[in-house]
C-alpha positions in Angstrom: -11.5 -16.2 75.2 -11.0 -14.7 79.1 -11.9 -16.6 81.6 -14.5 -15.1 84.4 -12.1 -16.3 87.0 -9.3 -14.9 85.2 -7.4 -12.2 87.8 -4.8 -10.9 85.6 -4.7 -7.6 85.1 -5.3 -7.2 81.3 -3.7 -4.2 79.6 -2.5 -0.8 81.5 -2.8 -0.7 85.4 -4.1 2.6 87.0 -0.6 3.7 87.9 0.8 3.2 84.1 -2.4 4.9 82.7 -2.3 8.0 85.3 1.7 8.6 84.3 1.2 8.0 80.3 -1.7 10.5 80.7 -0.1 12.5 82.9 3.1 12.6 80.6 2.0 13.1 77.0 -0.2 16.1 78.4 2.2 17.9 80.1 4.5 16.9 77.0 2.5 18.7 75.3 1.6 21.6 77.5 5.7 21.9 77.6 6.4 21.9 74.3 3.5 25.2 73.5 5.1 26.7 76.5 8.8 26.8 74.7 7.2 27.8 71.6 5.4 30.4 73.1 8.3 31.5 75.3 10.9 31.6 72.0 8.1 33.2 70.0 7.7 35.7 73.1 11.3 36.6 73.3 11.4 36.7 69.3 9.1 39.3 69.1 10.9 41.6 72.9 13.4 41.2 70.9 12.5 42.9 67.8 10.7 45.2 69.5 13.4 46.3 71.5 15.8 46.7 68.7 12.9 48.7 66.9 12.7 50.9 69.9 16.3 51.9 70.2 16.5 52.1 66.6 14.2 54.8 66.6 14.7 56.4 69.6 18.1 56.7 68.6 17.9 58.1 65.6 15.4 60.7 66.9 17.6 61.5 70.0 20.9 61.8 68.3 19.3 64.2 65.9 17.7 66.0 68.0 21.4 66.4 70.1 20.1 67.2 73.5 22.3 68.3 76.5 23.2 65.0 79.1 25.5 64.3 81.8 27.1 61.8 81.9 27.3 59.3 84.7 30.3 58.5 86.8 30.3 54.4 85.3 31.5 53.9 81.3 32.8 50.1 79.9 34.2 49.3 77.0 32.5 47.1 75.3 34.5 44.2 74.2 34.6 42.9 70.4 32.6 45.7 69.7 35.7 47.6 67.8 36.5 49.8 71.0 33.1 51.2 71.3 32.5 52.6 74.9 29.0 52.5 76.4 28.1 54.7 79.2 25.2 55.9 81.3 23.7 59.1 80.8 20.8 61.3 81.7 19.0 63.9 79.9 16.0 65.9 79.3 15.2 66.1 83.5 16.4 63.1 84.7 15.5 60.7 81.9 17.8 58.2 80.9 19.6 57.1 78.1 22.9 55.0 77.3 25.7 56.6 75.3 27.5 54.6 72.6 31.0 56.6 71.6 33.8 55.8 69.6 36.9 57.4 67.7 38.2 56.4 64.5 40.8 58.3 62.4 40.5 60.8 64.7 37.1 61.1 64.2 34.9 60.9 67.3 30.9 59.3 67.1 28.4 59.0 70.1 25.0 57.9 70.1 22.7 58.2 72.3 20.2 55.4 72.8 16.8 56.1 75.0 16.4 53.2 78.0 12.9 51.8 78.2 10.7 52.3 81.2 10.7 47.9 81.3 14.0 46.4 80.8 13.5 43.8 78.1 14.6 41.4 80.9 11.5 42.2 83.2 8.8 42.0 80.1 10.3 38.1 79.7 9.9 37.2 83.5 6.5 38.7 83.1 5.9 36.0 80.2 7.7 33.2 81.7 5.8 33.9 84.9 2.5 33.4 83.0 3.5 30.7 81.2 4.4 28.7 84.4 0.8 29.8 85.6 -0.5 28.4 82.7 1.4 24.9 82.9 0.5 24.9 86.5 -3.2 25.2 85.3 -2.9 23.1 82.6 -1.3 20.1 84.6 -3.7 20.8 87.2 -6.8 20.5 84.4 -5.1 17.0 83.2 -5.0 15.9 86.9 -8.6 16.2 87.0 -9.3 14.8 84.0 -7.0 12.1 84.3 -8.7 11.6 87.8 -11.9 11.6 86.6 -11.2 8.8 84.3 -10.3 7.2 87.4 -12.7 8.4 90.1 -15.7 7.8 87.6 -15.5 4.6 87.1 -14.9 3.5 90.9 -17.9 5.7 92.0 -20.2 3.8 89.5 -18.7 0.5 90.9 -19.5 2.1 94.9 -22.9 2.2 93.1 -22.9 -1.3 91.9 -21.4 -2.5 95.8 -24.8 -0.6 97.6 -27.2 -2.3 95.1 -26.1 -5.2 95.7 -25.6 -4.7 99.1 -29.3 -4.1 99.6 -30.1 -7.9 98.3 -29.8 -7.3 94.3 -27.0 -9.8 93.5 -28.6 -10.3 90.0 -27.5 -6.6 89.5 -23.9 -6.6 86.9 -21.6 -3.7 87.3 -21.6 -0.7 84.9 -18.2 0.5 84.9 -16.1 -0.1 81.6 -12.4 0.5 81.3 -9.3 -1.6 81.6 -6.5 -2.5 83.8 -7.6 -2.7 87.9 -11.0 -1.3 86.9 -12.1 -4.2 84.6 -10.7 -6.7 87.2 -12.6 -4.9 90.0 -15.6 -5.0 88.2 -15.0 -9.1 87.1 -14.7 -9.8 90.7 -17.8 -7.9 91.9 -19.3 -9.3 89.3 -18.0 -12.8 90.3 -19.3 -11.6 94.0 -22.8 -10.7 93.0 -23.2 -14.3 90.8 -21.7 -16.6 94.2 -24.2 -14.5 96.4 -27.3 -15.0 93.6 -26.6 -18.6 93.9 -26.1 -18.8 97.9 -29.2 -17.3 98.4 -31.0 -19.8 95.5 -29.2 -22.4 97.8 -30.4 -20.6 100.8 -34.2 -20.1 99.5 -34.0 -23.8 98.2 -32.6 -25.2 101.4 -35.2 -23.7 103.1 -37.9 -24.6 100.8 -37.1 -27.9 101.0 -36.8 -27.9 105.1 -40.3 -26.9 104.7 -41.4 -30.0 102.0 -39.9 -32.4 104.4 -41.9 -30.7 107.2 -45.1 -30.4 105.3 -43.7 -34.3 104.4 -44.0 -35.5 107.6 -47.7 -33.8 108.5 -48.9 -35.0 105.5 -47.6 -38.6 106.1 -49.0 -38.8 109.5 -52.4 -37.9 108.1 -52.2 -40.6 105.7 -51.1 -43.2 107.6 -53.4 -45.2 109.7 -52.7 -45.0 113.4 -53.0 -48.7 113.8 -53.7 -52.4 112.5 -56.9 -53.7 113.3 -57.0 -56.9 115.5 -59.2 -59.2 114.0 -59.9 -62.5 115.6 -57.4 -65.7 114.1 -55.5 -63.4 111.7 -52.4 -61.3 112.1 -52.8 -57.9 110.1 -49.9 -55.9 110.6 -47.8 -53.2 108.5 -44.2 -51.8 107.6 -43.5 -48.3 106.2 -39.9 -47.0 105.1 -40.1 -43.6 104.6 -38.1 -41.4 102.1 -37.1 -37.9 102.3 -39.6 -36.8 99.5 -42.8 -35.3 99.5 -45.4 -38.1 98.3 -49.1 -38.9 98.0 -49.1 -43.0 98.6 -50.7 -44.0 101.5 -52.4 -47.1 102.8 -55.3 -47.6 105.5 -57.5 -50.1 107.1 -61.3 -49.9 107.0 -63.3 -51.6 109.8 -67.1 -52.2 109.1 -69.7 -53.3 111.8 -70.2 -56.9 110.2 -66.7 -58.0 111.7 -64.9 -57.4 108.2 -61.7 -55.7 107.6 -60.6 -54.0 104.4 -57.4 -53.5 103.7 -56.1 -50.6 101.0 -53.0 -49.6 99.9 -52.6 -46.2 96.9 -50.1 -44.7 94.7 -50.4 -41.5 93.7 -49.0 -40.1 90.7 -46.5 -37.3 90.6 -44.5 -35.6 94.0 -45.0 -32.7 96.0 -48.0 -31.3 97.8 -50.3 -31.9 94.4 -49.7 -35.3 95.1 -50.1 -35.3 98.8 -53.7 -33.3 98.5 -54.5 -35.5 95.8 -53.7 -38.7 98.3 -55.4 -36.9 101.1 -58.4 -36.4 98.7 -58.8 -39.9 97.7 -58.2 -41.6 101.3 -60.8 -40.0 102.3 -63.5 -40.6 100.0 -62.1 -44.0 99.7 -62.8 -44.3 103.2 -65.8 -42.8 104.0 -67.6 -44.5 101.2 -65.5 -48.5 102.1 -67.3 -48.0 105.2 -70.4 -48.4 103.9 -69.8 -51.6 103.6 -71.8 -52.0 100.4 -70.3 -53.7 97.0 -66.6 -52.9 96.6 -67.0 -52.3 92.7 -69.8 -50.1 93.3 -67.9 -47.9 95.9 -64.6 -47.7 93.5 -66.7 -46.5 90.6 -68.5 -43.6 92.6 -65.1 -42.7 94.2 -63.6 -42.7 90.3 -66.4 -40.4 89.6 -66.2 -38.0 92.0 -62.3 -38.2 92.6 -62.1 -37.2 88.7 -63.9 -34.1 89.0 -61.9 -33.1 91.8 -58.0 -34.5 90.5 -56.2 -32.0 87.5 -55.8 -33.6 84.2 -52.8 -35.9 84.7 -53.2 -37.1 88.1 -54.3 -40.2 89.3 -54.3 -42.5 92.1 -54.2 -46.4 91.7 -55.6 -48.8 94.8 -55.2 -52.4 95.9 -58.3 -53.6 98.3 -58.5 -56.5 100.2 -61.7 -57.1 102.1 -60.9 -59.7 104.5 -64.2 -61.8 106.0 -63.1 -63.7 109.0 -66.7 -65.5 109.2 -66.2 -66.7 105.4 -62.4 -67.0 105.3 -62.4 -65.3 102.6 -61.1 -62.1 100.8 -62.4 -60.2 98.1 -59.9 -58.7 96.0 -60.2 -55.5 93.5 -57.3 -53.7 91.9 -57.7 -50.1 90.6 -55.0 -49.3 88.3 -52.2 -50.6 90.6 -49.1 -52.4 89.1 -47.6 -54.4 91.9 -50.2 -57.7 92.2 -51.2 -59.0 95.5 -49.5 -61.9 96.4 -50.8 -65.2 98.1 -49.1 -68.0 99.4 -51.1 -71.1 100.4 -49.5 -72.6 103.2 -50.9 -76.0 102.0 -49.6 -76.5 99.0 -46.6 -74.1 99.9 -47.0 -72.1 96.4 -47.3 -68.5 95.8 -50.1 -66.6 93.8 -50.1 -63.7 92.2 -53.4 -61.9 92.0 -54.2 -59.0 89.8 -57.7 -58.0 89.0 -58.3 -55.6 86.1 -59.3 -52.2 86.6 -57.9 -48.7 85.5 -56.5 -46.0 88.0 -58.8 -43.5 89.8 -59.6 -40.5 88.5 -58.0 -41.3 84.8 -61.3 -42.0 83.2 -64.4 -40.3 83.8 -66.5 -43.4 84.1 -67.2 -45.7 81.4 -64.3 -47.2 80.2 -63.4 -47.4 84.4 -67.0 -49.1 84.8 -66.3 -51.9 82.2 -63.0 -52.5 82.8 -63.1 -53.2 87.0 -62.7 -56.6 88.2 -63.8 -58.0 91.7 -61.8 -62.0 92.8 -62.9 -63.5 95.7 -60.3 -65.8 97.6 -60.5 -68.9 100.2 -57.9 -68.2 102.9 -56.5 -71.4 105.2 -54.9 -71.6 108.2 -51.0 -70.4 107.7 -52.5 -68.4 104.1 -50.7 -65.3 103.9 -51.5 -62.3 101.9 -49.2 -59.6 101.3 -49.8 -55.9 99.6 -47.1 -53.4 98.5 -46.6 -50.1 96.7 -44.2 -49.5 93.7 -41.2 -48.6 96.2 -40.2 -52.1 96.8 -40.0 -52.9 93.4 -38.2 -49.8 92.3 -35.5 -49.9 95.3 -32.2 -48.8 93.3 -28.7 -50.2 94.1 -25.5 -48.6 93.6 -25.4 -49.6 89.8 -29.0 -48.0 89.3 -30.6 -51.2 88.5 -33.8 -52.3 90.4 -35.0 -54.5 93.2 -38.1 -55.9 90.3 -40.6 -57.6 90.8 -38.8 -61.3 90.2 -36.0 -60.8 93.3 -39.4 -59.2 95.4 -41.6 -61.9 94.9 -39.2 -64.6 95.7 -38.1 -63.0 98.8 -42.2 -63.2 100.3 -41.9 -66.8 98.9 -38.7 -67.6 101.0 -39.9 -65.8 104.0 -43.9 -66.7 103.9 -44.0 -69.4 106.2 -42.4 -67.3 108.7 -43.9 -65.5 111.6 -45.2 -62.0 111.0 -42.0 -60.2 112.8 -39.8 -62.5 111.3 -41.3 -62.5 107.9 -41.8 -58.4 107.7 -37.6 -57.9 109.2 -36.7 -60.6 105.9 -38.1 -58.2 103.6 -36.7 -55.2 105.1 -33.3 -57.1 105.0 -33.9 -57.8 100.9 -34.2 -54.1 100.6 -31.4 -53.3 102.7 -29.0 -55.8 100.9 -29.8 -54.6 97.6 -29.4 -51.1 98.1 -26.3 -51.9 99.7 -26.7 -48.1 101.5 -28.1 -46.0 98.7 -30.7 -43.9 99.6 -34.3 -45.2 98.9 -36.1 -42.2 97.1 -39.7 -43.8 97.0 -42.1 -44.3 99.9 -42.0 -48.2 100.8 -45.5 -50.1 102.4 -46.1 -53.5 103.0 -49.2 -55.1 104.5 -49.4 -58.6 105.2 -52.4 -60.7 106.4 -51.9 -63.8 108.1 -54.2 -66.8 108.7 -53.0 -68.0 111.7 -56.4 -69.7 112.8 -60.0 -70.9 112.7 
């Protein structure tokens, strides 16, 4: 089977093909041009000996008066027969064939022809070379043609897909330099079909990281609240794709502070409208301030009208009351718990609430199956939220961070102060990737305690 990239020329080149063509037809133009020619001189022949034949039977009978001319030969090896030039009848002329023989003397007389046999064959040969010049000249076209054909249809092919058409496959058929031009523009046409996927995809995806980093910005709150005696702050790692997670920070009148943070399934920009959607009915109807189950269940409900089959967004809310010290705690569908450590007995918690993900379930089944927990924070309690990128960091094997190695990183670094504590995790993550790049969004929010 040939290769596409084979460049070989593969049976006879332009050159052999023009002389082989070239050859055989004026072979045969050649060999009808002798046959013609013998058959031609053949039949002068014959006619000529007819002619004197007759003409000299019918002059020697008729025994006209002649002169004869000054020249005479003797013919050799024609028995002594002497030939000479005569004229008779007015000037016409005739040639005078005499010989003796036992004393007995015969002449005939044999009429000349107005055209010397010799002149009626350079007439023929004459047409005959007209006729092979013709004739070579009608192969050189032909033979041409076969050449010039093919090249203009590839000239064709060139301009179509010179004006941007490189899906466009050459139409020439033949063998030898033909069949390998056409392979290579062919070849051309499929490198510059790809470039310009490249190209359009390049660009494309120029664009997603652009539309990327708008949408990000909108998502992202500008800020972490600063609530008296606790430390809210955040950490966000970026990745190159195009994603709908977000988190945010509601502030109500009371004095309380509700932290979120959202996944959204899926990547592109269905995902980051579907994000945008949901922070901001999550938002507006959080700041309410009203019961927390009651505002997930009317967001579910109107987020699912709103969302394509398919999509869905899960949430983790903290609603922090400083006056209480406490925090209470619904999960929507999200798989990575919250996570509390209690300074006092220097344990870690994990905290997951039931609850299905926004916008998968029209309303019952969401309804029933939402949990709210309420938690006592103490001085030096820390609280930490995350999406799924921490947990699904990949390392140059392609295993992941977990959640095992990610929960026992917050408990090493708990105790430590928000800077310090935020700048371990991002080292955990760092470590394990050991340089890959990190292809998921990652967000950490940690709430700290630190007094009464």
């Amino acid at each position: 089977m040939a290769r596409s990239n084979d460049v070989r020329v593969k049976g006879l080149g332009l050159g052999a093909r023009f002389a082989l063509a070239m050859t055989v037809a004026l072979a045969v133009v050649m060999v009808a041009a002798g046959y013609w020619i013998h058959s031609s001189a053949d039949n002068l022949a014959a006619k000529g000996r007819d002619f004197a034949l007759a003409g000299g039977i019918e002059l020697t009978l008729d025994d006209p008066d002649y002169e004869r001319e000054i020249t005479g030969w003797l013919v050799p090896g024609f028995h002594g027969v002497q030939v000479f030039n005569v004229t008779y009848g007015g000037g016409k002329k005739a040639l005078l064939y005499r010989t003796e023989r036992n004393g007995r003397k015969t002449e005939w007389l044999v009429p000349l022809e107005k055209e010397s046999l010799g002149s009626k064959l350079a007439k023929v040969i004459g047409i005959i070379i007209l006729l092979v010049i013709l004739a070579g000249a009608g192969v050189s076209m032909f033979v041409a043609g076969q050449v010039t054909g093919p090249l203009r249809r590839i000239v064709d092919d060139i301009r179509q897909i010179a004006r941007g058409n490189f899906g466009h496959r050459t139409r020439a058929k033949g063998g030898g330099e033909i069949a390998l031009l056409a392979r290579a523009i062919d070849r051309m046409g499929a490198d510059l079909e790809g470039a310009r996927e490249s190209e359009l995809e390049l660009n494309m995806r120029e664009r997603e990281l652009e539309l990327a980093s708008g949408v990000r910005e909108a998502l992202m709150p500008f800020g972490t609240p600063d609530l008296a005696g606790y430390d809210i702050r955040s950490s966000h790692l970026p990745s190159g794709e195009l994603l709908g997670d977000f988190y945010d920070f509601i502030e109500l009148e009371d004095g309380r502070v509700g932290v979120l943070i959202c996944d959204v399934s899926g990547t592109g920009v269905p995902a980051a409208l579907v994000g945008a959607t949901a922070r901001a009915y999550l938002a507006a109807e959080l700041a309410r301030g009203g019961d927390v189950a009651e505002s997930f269940k009317q967001v579910n409900r109107t987020l699912q009208q709103d969302v394509r089959r398919g999509m869905y967004v899960t949430a983790f809310y903290v609603l922090v009351d400083p006056h209480q010290a406490t925090a209470q705690v619904v999960c929507s569908g999200h798989k990575v718990p919250l996570l509390h450590y209690r300074a006092a007995e220097k344990k870690l918690r994990k905290v997951h609430p039931g609850g299905l993900a926004l916008g998968f379930d029209k309303g019952p089944v969401f309804d029933r199956s939402l949990e709210v927990v309420e938690l006592d924070l103490a001085v030096g309690d820390r609280l930490m939220l995350s999406n799924q990128g921490p947990v699904q960091v990949p390392n140059k094997a392609g295993e992941e961070l977990g959640e095992a190695q990610w929960f026992r990183a917050f408990g090493r670094a708990a105790s430590l102060p928000t800077p310090k504590f935020l700048r371990a995790l991002r080292a955990c993550i760092d470590d394990f990737a050991d340089g890959e790049p990190i292809p998921f969004d990652v967000s950490i929010i940690t709430v700290l305690r630190e007094s009464d």
